[in-house]
N, C-alpha and C positions, 0 to 999 in steps of 0.2 A: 419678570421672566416667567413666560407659561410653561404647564408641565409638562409638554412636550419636550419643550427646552432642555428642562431638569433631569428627565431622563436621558438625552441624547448625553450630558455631562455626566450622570452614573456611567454609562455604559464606557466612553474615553476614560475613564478612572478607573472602571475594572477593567480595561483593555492595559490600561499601565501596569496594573495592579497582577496582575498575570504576567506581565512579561519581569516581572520584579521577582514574582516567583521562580519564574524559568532561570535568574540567573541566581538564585538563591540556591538552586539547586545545582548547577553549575558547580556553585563554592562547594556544596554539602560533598558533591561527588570528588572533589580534588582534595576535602578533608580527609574523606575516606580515602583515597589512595596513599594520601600522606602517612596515614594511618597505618597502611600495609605495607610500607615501605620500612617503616621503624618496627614492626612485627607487635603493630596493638593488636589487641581482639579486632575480631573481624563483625563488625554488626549484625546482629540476626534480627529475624519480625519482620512486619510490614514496612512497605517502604516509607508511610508516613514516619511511621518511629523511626527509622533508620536516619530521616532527613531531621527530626526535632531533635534525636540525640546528636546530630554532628552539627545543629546551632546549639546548643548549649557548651560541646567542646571550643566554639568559634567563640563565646561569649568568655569563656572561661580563660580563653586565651587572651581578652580582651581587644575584640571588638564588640565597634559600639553597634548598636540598632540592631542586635541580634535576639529582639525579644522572640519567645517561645509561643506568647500569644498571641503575635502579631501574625506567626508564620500559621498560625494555624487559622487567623482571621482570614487571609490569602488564600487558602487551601478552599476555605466555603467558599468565598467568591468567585475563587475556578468555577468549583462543582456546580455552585448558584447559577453562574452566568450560563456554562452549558446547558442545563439543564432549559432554562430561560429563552434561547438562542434557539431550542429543540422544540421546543414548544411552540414560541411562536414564528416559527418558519418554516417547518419541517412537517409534512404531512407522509404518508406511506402513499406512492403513484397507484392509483386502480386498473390506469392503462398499462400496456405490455408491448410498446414499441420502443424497442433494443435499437442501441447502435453500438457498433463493436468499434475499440478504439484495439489498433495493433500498437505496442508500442514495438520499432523498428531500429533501436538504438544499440548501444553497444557496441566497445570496441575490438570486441572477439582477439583481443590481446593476446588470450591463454590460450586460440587456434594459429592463430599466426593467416587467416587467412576471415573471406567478411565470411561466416557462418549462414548466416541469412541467404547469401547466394549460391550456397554451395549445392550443387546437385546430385542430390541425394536417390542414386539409383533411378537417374534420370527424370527427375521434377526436382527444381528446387526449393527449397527449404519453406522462403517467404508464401511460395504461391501454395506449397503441402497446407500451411497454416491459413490462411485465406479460404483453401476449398472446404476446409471447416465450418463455417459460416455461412458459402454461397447458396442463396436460395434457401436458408433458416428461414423456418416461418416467425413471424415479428422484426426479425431483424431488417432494419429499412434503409441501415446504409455500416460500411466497413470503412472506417477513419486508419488511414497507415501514419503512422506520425514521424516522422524521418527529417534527415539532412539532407539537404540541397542537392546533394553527392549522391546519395543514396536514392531520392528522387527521380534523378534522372536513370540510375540501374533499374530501381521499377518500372520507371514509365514504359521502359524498351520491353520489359518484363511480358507487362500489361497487354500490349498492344497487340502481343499475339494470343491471348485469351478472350473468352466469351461468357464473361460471369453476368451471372442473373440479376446480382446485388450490385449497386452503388457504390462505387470504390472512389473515394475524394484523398486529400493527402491533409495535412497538419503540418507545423512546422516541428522539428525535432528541438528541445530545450538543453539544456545543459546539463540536466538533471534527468532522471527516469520520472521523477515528481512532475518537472512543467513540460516536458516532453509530453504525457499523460492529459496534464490542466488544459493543453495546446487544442491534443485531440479533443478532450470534452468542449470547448469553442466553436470546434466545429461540428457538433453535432446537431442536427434536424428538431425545429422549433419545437415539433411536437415527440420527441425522444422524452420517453419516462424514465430509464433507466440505461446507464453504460456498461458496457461488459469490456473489461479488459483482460489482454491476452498479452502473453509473449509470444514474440514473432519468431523465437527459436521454439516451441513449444510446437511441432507440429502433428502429436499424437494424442492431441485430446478427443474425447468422443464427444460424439454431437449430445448423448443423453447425458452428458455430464452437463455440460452448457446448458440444457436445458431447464435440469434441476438445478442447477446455481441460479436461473435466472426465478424460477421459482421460488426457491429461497427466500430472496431477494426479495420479493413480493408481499413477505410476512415481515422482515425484519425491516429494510431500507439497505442491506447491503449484506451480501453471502460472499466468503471464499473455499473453493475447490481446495482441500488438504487429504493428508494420507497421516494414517498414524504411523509414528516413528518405529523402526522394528530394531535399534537397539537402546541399550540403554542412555542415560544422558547424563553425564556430569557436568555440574556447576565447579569453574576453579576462581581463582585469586592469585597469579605469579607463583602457578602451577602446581597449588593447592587445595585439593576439593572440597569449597564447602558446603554442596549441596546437591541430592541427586535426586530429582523431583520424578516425580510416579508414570513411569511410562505411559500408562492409558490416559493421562492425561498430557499428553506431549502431543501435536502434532504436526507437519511438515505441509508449510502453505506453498501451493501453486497459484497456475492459472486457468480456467479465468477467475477473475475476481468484479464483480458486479455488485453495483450503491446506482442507486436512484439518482438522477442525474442533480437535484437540485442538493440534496444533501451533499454529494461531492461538491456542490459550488461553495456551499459554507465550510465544509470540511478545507476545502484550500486558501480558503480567505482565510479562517484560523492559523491556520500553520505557517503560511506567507506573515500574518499580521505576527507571528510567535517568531518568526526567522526558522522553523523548523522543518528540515526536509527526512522522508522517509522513504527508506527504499520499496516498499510493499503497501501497495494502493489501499487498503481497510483498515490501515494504518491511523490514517488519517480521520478516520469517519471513529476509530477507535479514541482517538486524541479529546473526540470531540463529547465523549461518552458514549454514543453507538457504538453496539457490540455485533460483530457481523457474526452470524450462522455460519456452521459447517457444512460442508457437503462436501461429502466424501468419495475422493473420487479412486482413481486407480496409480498402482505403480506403473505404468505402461506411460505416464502422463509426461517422459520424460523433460528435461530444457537442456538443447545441446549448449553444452560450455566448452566441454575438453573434446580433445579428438578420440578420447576413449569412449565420450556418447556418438560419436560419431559409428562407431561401427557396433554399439547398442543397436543404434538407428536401422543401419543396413539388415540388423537383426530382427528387430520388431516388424520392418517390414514385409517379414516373408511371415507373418502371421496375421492374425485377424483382429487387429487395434483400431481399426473404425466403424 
């Protein structure tokens, strides 16, 4: 067997070997609730020690295979492989052509009506958030990534506008994650970097997007947040146990933008983990990249409720773009 070989067999072995961890940690979190349910101490520290001290409770309860230095043997090999995985496939893009993926999903439940389409002081919602983009310099095409159903309300949408930029569609997925993965598929062969937006999000400013995509250019992936302006408590079955330092909290938006290739590993990761995440740098976080801040404004708002809804009607009789 050549060493080629050999490696491709490490790499399936710490691909098991991760995923062994992932339900190990599965059990350690269900220890812990068990834990709080009978009113034990609540574990403090890092999460590493949180997870070794609730396989020693596992061990001590008598299960088997629960060694301490097994799990911490896992733990490098995480680290190892990402780090590994980062290195050799992951380079920072030098070029700067953007393609903006919208995601257009959402069951606007909590409006009773699709949000997306709602006409908002006479332009609707979807096309507010689109004219954000049109004619960006760099940006070389707008990916809407939607339902079949939805599809056709845009295309009718569409057909009466005259946008600068390339507007192509995506399939919508079942998830905000492959509804997203869909969009990045279809993006333009020579696309360095994606910017993703919500498609209820129709008051970002353009120099915000710009700075996130700069960001982005130093790290491999930035998101747009605002620091939290109240305080934050940690509970437990509504018990505080932890109230971590304001200045260090902050409250992620969109857009959020990763170099297009590093999001392709970041979702093979998380697909090959079974793990889905609501927040796009999520994933690029999973994978050890740590996305950049940039910070943008409260004005940035994402209509959900009908009480952003006449936010909305508000901010527009000011000067948010």
């Amino acid at each position: 067997m050549g060493l080629s070989e050999l490696r491709d067999k490490i790499d399936v072995i710490d691909i098991q070997l991760q995923k062994l961890f992932e339900e190990r940690m599965a059990i350690c979190d269900e220890v812990a609730r068990e834990k709080k349910r009978t009113n034990a101490p609540v574990l403090q520290g890092n999460r590493e020690q949180q997870i070794i001290e609730a396989v020693r409770i596992r061990a001590n309860a008598g299960f088997e295979d629960s060694s301490e230095e097994f799990l911490k043997a896992v733990m490098a090999i995480s680290r190892g492989r990402q780090k590994k995985l980062l290195s050799e496939n992951i380079a920072i893009p030098h070029g700067s052509n953007v393609n903006v993926i919208i995601a257009c999903g959402g069951s606007s439940s909590r409006m009773g009506f699709n949000k997306l389409l709602y006409s908002l002081k006479g332009r609707e919602v979807i096309l507010r958030t689109i004219d954000i983009f049109d004619g960006m310099e760099n940006v070389s095409r707008v990916i809407l990534s939607a339902t079949e159903e939805m599809k056709k309300s845009l295309t009718e949408l569409l057909a009466e506008e005259s946008y600068k930029t390339e507007i192509v569609f995506a399939d919508g997925g079942e998830t905000r994650q492959e509804s997203v993965a869909n969009g990045v598929m279809a993006a333009t062969d020579d696309c360095d970097y994606v910017c993703i937006q919500d498609g209820a999000r129709p008051f970002t400013k353009r120099d915000t997007v710009l700075r996130c995509i700069e960001d982005a250019r130093q790290t491999g992936t930035a998101v747009v947040c605002v620091p939290v302006k109240d305080t934050i408590k940690i509970s437990a079955d509504g018990i505080v146990t932890d109230t971590p330092k304001r200045e260090m909290l902050f409250s992620a938006q969109t857009p959020q933008v990763v170099a297009r290739d590093l999001y392709r590993l970041a979702i093979e990761s998380a697909r090959t983990l079974k793990k889905t995440y609501t927040d796009d740098v999520s994933l690029c976080e999973a994978i050890g990249v740590m996305p950049k801040i940039t910070v943008g404004d409260y004005s940035n708002i994402k209509l959900t409720t009908t009480e952003d809804i006449e936010l909305a009607k508000n901010l527009l009789g000011k000067d948010t773009k």
